[in-house]
C-alpha positions as CSV (number, residue, x, y, z in Angstrom):
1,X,40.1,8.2,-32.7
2,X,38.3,10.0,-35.8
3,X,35.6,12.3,-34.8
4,X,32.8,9.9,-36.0
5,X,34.3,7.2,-33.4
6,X,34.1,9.5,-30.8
7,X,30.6,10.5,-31.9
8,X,29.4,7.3,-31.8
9,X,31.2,6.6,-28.6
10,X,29.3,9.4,-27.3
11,X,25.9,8.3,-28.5
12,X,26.9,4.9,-27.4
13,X,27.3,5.9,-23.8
14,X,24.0,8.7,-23.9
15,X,22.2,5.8,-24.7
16,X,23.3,3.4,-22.1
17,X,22.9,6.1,-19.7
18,X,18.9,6.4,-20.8
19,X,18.6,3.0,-20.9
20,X,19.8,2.8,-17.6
21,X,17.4,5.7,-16.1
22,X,14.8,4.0,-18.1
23,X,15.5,0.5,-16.1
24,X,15.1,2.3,-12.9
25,X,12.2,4.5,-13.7
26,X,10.6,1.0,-15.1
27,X,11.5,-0.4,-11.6
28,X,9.8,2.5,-9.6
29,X,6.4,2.3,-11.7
30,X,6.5,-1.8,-10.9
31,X,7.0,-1.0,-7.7
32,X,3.7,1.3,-7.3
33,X,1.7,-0.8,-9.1
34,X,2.3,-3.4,-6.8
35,X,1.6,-1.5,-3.8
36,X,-1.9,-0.4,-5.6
37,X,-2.7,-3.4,-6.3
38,X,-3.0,-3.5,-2.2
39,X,-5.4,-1.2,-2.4
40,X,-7.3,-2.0,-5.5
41,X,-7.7,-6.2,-5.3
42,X,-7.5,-7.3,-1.7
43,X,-8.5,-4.1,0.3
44,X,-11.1,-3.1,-2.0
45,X,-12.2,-6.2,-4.1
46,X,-11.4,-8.8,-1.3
47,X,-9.1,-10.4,-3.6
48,X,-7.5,-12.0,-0.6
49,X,-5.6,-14.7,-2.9
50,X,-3.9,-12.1,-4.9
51,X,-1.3,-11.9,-1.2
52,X,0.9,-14.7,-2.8
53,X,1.7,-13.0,-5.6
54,X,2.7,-9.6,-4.3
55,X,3.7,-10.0,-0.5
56,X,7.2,-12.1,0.2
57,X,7.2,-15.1,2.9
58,X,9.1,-13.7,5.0
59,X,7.0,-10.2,5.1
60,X,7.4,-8.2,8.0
61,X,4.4,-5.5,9.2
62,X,6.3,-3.4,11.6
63,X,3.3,-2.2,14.1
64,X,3.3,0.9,17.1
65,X,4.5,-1.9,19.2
66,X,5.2,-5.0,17.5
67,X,6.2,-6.5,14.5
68,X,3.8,-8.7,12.5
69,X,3.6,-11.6,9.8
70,X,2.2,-11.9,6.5
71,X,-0.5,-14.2,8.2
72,X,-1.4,-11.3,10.6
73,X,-1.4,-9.0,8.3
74,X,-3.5,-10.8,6.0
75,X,-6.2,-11.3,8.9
76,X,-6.9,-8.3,9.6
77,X,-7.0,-7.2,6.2
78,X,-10.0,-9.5,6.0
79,X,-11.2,-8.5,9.5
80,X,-11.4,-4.9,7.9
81,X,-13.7,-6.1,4.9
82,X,-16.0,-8.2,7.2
83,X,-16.5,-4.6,9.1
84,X,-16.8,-2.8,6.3
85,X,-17.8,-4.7,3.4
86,X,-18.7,-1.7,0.5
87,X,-15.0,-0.6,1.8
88,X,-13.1,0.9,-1.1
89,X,-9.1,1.9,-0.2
90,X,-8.5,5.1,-2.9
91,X,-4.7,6.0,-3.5
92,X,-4.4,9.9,-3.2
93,X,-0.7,10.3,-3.8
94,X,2.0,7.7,-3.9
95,X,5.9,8.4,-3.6
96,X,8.6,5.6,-5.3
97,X,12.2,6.2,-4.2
98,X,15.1,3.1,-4.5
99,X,13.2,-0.3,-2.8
100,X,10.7,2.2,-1.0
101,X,6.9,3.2,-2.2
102,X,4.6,5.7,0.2
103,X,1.0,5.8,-0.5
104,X,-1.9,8.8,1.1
105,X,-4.7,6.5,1.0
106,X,-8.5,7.1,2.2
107,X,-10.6,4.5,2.7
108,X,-14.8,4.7,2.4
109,X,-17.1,2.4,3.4
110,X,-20.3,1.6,5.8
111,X,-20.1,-0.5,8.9
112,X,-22.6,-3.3,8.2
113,X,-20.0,-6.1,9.4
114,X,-18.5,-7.6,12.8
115,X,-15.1,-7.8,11.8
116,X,-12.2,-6.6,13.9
117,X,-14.3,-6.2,16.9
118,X,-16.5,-3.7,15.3
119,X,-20.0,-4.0,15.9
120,X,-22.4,-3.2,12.9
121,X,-23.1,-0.1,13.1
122,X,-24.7,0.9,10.1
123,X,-22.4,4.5,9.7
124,X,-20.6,5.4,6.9
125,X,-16.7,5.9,7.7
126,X,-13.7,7.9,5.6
127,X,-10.6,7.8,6.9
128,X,-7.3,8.7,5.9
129,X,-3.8,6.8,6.3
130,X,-0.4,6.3,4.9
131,X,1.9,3.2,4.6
132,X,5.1,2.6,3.3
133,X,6.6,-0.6,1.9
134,X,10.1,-1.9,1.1
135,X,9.0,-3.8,-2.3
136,X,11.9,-5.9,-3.8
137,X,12.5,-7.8,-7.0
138,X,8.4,-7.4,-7.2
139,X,7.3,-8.1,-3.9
140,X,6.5,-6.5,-0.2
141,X,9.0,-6.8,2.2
142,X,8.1,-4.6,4.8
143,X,5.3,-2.4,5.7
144,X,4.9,0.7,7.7
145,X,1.9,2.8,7.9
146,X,-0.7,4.8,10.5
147,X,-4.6,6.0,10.0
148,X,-6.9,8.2,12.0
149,X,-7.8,5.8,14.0
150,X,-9.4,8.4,16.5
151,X,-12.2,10.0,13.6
152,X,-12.8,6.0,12.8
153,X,-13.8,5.4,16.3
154,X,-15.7,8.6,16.2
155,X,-17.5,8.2,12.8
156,X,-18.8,4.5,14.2
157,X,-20.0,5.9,17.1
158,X,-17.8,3.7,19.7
159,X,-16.2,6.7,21.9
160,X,-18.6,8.8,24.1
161,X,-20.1,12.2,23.4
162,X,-17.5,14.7,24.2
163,X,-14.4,12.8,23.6
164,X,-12.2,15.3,21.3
């Protein structure tokens, strides 16, 4: 092999090897920007339609102590923007490894709605969660995640003076 077969060999395989990297790295930014489009169109905007697109049939919300469907999942998602219906979800940080996004989220709004058992309160909320999804070829899988449920309770005025 002459030294400009080898060279080009060796280019030839640099470049496969960045294109490669590239694929993945391309993968991992689909992959958050379907997870903020969570946040952004149906937690924030209400864009409740937009779950075909992103979420898989078979979608699975593992909860503290059961699992959940897409269809449960998707109700209280709306039951949270009847309680709070200025709420806006805000991505703080987001982490994209292999099939697997993490988002630091904070959400804002004012409870002027009944939803999910709230009454209307009228107080301005912010709260802070995190949730991970297993997002494959484009769409949620699987969905982990916990907020301060506590300070929520607190901020609306639903536990009684004293409670820490």
């Amino acid at each position: 092999m002459s030294k400009r077969s080898a060279s080009l060999c060796a280019l030839t395989v640099a470049l496969l090897l960045a294109v490669a990297g590239n694929a993945d790295d391309r993968r991992l930014a689909r992959n958050k920007a379907v997870a903020r489009r969570v946040f952004t169109e149906i937690l924030s905007q209400g864009k409740f339609e937009v779950a075909g697109e992103i979420y898989a049939q078979d979608f699975i919300v593992h909860g503290e102590t059961r699992d959940g469907s897409l269809q449960e999942d998707q109700e209280a998602a709306r039951g949270w923007k009847q309680a709070f219906p200025d709420g806006v979800m805000t991505v703080e940080q987001e982490v994209a490894e292999g099939d697997l996004v993490s988002v630091l989220w904070t959400g804002r709004g004012t409870n002027t709605g009944t939803g999910m058992g709230f009454p209307a309160t009228g107080k301005k909320v912010q709260v802070r969660g995190i949730t991970i999804w297993r997002i494959t070829d484009g769409k949620i899988r699987e969905e982990w995640g916990a907020f301060d449920r506590l300070s929520l309770m607190k901020q609306v005025g639903l536990l009684p003076a004293g409670t820490p």
